[in-house]
C-alpha positions in Angstrom: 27.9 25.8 13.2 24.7 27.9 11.6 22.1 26.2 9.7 24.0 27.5 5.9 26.9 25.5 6.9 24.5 22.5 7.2 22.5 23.4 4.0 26.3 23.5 2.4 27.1 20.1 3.6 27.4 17.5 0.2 24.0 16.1 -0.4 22.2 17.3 2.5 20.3 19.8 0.6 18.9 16.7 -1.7 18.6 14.4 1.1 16.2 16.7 3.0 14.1 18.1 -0.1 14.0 14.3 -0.8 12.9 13.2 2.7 10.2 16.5 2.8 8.9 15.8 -0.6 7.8 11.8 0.1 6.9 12.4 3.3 4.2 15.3 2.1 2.0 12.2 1.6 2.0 11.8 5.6 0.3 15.4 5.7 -2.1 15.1 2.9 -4.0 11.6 3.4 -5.7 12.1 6.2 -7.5 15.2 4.5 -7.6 13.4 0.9 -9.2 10.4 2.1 -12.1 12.0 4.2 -12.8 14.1 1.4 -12.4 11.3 -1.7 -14.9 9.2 0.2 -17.2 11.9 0.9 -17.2 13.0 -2.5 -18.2 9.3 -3.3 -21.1 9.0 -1.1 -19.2 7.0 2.1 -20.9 8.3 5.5 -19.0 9.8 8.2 -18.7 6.2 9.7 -17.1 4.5 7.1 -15.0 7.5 6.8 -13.7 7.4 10.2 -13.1 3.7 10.0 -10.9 4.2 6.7 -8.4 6.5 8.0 -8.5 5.0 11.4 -7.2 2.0 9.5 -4.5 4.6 7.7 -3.0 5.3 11.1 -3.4 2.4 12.4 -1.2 0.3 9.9 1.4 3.3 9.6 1.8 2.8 13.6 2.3 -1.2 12.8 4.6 -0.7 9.9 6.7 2.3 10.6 8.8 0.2 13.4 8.9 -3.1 11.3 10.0 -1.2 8.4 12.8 0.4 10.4 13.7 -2.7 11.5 14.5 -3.8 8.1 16.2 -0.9 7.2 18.7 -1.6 10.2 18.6 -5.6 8.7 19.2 -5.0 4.5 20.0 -1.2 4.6 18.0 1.9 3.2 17.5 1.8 -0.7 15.9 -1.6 -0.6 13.5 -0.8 1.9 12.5 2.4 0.9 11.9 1.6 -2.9 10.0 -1.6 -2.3 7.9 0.0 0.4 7.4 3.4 -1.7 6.0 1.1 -4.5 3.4 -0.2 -2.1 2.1 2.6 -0.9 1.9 3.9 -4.0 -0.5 1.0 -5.2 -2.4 1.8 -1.9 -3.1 5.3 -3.2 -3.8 3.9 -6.7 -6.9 1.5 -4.9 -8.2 4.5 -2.9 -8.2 7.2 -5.9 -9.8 4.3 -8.4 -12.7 3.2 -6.1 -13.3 5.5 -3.1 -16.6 3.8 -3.3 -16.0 0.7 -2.6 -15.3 -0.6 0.7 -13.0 -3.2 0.7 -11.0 -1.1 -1.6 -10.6 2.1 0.1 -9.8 0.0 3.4 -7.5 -2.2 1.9 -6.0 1.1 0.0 -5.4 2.9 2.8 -4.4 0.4 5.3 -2.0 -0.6 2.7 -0.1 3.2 2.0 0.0 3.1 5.9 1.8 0.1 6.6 4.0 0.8 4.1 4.6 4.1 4.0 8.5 4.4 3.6 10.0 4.9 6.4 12.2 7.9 4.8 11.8 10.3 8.4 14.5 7.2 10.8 16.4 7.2 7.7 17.4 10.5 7.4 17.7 10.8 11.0 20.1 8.0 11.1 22.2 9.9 7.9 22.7 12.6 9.7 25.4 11.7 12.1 27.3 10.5 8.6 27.0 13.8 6.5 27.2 16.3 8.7 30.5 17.5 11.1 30.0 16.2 14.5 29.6 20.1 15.9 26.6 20.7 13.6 24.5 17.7 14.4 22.7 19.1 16.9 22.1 22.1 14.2 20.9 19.5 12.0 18.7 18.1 14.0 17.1 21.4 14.5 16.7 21.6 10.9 14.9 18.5 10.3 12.2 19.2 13.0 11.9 23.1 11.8 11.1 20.9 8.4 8.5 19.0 9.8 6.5 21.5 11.0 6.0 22.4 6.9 4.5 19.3 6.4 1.7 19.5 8.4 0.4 23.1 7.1 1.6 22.5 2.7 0.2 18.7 3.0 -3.9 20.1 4.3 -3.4 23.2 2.0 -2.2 21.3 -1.2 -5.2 18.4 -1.1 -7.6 21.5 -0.7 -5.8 23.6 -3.4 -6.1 20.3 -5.8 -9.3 19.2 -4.5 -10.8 22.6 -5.3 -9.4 22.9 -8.9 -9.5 19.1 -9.4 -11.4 16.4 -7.4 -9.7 14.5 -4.5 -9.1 11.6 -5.8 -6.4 13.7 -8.0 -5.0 14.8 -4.8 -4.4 10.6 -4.1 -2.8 10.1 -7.1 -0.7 13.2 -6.3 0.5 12.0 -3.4 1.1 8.5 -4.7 3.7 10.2 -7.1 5.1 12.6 -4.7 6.3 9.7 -2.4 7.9 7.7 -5.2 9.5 10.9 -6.2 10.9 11.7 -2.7 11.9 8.1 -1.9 13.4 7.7 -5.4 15.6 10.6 -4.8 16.8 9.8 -1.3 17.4 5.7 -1.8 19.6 6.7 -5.1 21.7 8.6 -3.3 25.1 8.3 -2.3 24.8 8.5 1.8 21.8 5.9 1.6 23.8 3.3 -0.9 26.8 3.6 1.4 25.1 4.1 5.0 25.5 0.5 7.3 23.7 0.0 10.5 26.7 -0.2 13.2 27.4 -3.5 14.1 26.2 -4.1 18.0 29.2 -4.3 20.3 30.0 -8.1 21.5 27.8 -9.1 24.6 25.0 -6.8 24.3 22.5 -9.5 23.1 20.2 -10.1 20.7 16.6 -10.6 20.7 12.5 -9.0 19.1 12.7 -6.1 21.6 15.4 -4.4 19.2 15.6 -0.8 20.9 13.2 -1.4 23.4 15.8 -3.0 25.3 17.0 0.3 26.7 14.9 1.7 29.2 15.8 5.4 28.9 14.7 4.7 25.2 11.5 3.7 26.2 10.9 5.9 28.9 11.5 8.5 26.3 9.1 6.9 23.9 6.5 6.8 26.3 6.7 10.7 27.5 6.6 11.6 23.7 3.4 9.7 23.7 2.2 12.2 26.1 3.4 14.9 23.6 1.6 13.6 20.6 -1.7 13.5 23.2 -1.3 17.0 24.2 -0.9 17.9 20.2 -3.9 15.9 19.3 -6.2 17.5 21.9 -4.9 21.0 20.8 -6.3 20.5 17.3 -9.9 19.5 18.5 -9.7 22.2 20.4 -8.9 24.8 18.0 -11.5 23.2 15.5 -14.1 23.8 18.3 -12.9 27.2 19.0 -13.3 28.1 15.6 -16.5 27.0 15.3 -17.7 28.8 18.5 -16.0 32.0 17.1 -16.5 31.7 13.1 -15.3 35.8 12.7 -11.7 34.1 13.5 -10.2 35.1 9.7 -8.9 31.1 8.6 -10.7 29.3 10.9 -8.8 26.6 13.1 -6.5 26.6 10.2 -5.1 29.5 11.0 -4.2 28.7 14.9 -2.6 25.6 13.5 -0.8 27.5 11.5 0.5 30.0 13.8 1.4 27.0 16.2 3.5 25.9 13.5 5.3 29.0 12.5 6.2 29.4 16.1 7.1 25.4 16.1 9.4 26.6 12.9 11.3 29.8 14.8 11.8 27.4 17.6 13.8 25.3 16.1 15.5 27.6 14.5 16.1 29.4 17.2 17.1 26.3 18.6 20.0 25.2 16.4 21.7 28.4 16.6 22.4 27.9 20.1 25.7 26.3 21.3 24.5 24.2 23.6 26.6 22.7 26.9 24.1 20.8 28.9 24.1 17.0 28.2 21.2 15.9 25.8 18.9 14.5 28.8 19.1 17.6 30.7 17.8 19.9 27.8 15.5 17.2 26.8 13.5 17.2 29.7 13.9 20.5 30.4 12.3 21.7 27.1 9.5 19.0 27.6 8.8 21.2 30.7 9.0 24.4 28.7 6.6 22.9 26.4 4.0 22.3 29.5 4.8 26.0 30.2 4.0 26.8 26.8 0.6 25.7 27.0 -0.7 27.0 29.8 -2.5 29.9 28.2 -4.8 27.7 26.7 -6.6 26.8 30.4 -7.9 30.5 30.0 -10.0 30.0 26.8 -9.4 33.7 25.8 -10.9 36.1 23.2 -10.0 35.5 19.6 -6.9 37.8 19.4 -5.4 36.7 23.1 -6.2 33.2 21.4 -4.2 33.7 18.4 -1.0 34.8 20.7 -1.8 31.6 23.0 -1.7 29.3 20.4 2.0 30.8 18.8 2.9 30.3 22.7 1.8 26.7 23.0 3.5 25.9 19.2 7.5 27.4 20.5 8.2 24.1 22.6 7.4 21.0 20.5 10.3 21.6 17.5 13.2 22.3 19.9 12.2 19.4 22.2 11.8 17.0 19.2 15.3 18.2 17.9 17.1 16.9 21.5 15.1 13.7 21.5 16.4 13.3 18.3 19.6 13.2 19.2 18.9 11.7 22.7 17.5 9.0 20.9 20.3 8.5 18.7 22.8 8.4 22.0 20.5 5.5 23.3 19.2 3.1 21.0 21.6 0.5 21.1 24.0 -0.1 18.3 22.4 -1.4 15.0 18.8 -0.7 15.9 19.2 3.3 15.7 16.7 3.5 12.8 14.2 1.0 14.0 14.4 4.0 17.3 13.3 6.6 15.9 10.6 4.9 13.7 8.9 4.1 17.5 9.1 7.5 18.1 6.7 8.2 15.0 4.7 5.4 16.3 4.4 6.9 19.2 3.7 10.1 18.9 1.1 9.6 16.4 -0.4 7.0 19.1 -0.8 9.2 21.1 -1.9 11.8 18.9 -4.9 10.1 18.3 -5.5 8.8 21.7 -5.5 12.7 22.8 -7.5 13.6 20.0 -10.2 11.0 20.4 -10.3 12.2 24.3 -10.8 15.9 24.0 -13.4 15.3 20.9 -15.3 13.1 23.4 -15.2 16.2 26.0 -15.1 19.6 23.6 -18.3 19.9 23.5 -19.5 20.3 26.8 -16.5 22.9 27.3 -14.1 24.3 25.7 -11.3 24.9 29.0 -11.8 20.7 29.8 -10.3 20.4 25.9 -7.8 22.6 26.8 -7.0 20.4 30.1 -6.6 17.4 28.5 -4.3 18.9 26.3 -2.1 20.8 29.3 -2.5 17.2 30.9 -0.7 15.1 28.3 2.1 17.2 27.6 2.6 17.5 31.4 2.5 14.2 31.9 5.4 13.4 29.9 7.7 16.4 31.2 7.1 14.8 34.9 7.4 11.2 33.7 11.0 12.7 31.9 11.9 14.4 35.0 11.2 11.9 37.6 13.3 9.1 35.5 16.2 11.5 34.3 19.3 9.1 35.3 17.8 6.9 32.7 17.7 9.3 30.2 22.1 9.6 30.6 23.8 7.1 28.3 25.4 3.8 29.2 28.7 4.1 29.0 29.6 2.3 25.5 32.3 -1.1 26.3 35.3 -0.9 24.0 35.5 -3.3 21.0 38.4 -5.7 20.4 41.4 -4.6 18.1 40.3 -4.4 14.6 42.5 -7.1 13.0 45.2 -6.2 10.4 43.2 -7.6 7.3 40.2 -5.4 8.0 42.1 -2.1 8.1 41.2 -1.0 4.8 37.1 -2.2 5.4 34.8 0.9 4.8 33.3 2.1 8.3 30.0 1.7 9.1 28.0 4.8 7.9 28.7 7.0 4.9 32.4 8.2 3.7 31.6 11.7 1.9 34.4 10.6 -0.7 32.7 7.2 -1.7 30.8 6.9 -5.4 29.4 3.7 -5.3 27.4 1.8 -2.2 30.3 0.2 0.1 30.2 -3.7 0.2 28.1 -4.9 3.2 30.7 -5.7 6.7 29.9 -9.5 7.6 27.0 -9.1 10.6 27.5 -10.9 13.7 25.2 -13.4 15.1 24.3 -10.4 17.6 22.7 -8.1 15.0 19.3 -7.5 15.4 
């Protein structure tokens, strides 16, 4: 099934403008925070510190908050935690000046920064045919890669017309806006975490209870490392080589378009290799992919190397999506893919805080570290593949008579109004 058979799915075009519009936020702070304080006087230090504390709370909060989605369901969630990240903006675009209030701002829009990306992850199986999920998947990470070139482009757009703390307040109203419009809707009223099938246990791990999850977890680390270390290494390139027409924005933008026709390209394949295979088969493509960044080469050959090294990361996002979705146990599927944001932005900065330590003294050691991580987690996925394979899911008991008629867990396409919450078992986490 093609991606316009997706698009033409009931409410998936407003559930994924919804879910890209509050989520623009996630591209933009970084840039609007360094560039608000600046503009206030903050040095470099107390920059740094201020949207170290950003990522650093929207590691913390993205799982807790998807644990809580999995717990109350999504509009609840989303709309309380929209509204306090929105008051987090408001403190850093009223006094960028101060301190306290810039940290508390931004540690504050990070921790709860709604967790709209698990959500819609976990809608899809519910609004889309089971044949096109995979093509939806593919949709959602071509999506993503928008983000992270509109969200940089519109703070500096604002910034230059307006000031940056305009940009703040912009992005306070852009993730109300996008939450608003994806916790009001019908799939997200309706959607229920599964209930977890009897005897498979309770307890704070949540998802992390599945080894193949967290192997998986742990290789995307290496991903986020190896894409961290690729943007201090095209910032350095570009500052060795300033005739490069757009800078390091423009490599980062041509890793992206190529990120973009990968998925794509993706999601209009029918694929019959089980979900591990491909998975850690395109994690290996992606090493592949990279390789022509060891040779450091002129500014044209650089430009083609860094479309190469961006073709892997969307397709092998797009199978762990679903990979993740086939092993996360039941109830805890959104909580699962919030880890993944955790950590893959963890190790995003770990890998950029590594090569910015070594680009200086060479450009090709940047580029290793960045080969290195992204390696690292094709071996680790290839080396522990059985785990990656499913569990064979036990069968649950006869439905009695009286519950017949409940609503399913998930979202019925023909439902107006939110179905009534199923009774939880004692096993739910």
């Amino acid at each position: 099934m093609g991606y316009l058979t997706v698009l033409r799915s009931p409410r998936v075009a407003r559930l994924l403008l919804g879910t890209l519009t509050g989520r623009l936020p996630a591209g933009m702070t970084v840039v609007a925070i360094a560039l608000a304080l600046h503009a206030a006087g903050a040095p470099y230090a107390r920059i740094g510190l201020t949207t170290a504390a950003y990522a650093v709370a929207a590691a913390v909060g993205g799982p807790v908050l998807g644990r809580l989605v999995d717990r109350a369901g999504q509009p609840r969630v989303l709309l309380v935690s929209a509204c306090f990240a929105a008051c987090g903006y408001a403190a850093l675009a009223v006094a960028p000046g101060n301190p306290a209030a810039a940290l508390a701002g931004a540690a504050l829009a990070g921790l709860a920064m709604p967790p709209l990306e698990p959500c819609l992850r976990s809608l899809w199986p519910d609004i889309v045919a089971p044949a096109a999920l995979e093509t939806a998947y593919a949709l959602d990470s071509a999506a993503q890669q928008i983000l992270y070139v509109a969200g940089p482009l519109l703070v500096a757009g604002v910034a230059a017309f307006g000031s940056p703390s305009v940009a703040l307040w912009l992005a306070a109203g852009l993730g109300l806006l996008g939450t608003v419009t994806v916790a009001t809707s019908a799939p997200a009223r309706a959607w229920r975490a599964p209930v977890r099938a009897p005897g498979a246990g309770a307890g704070w791990l949540g998802p992390l209870r599945s080894p193949g999850l967290v192997l998986l977890l742990v290789a995307f680390a290496g991903t986020g490392w190896a894409i961290g270390a690729q943007n201090i290494l095209f910032v350095a390139y570009a500052q060795e080589h300033p005739g490069i027409p757009g800078g390091a924005g423009a490599l980062l933008a041509l890793a992206a378009l190529a990120g973009l026709l990968g998925a794509l390209g993706y999601g209009a394949v029918r694929w019959k290799a089980p979900t591990s295979t491909r998975t850690w088969a395109l994690a290996g493509g992606m090493a592949l992919c990279y390789l022509p960044l060891l040779l450091v080469p002129a500014p044209g050959w650089m430009g083609v190397a860094a479309f190469v090294s961006g073709l892997g990361l969307a397709p092998l996002l797009a199978a762990a999506f679903l990979l993740i979705a086939e092993l996360a146990p039941a109830g805890t599927t959104t909580e699962a893919f919030a880890w993944l944001v955790t950590l893959f932005a963890t190790g995003n900065a770990l890998g950029s805080a590594v090569s910015g330590a070594f680009v200086g003294g060479s450009l090709r050691t940047a580029a290793v570290i960045a080969v290195g991580g992204i390696t690292a987690g094709a071996v680790l996925l290839l080396t522990t593949r059985r785990l990656l394979v499913p569990a064979a899911v036990p069968a649950l008991p006869p439905v009695p008579a009286a519950d017949h008629e409940a609503p399913a867990a998930g979202y019925d396409p023909s439902a107006t109004a939110p179905a009534e919450p199923r009774a939880q078992s004692a096993t739910v986490s």
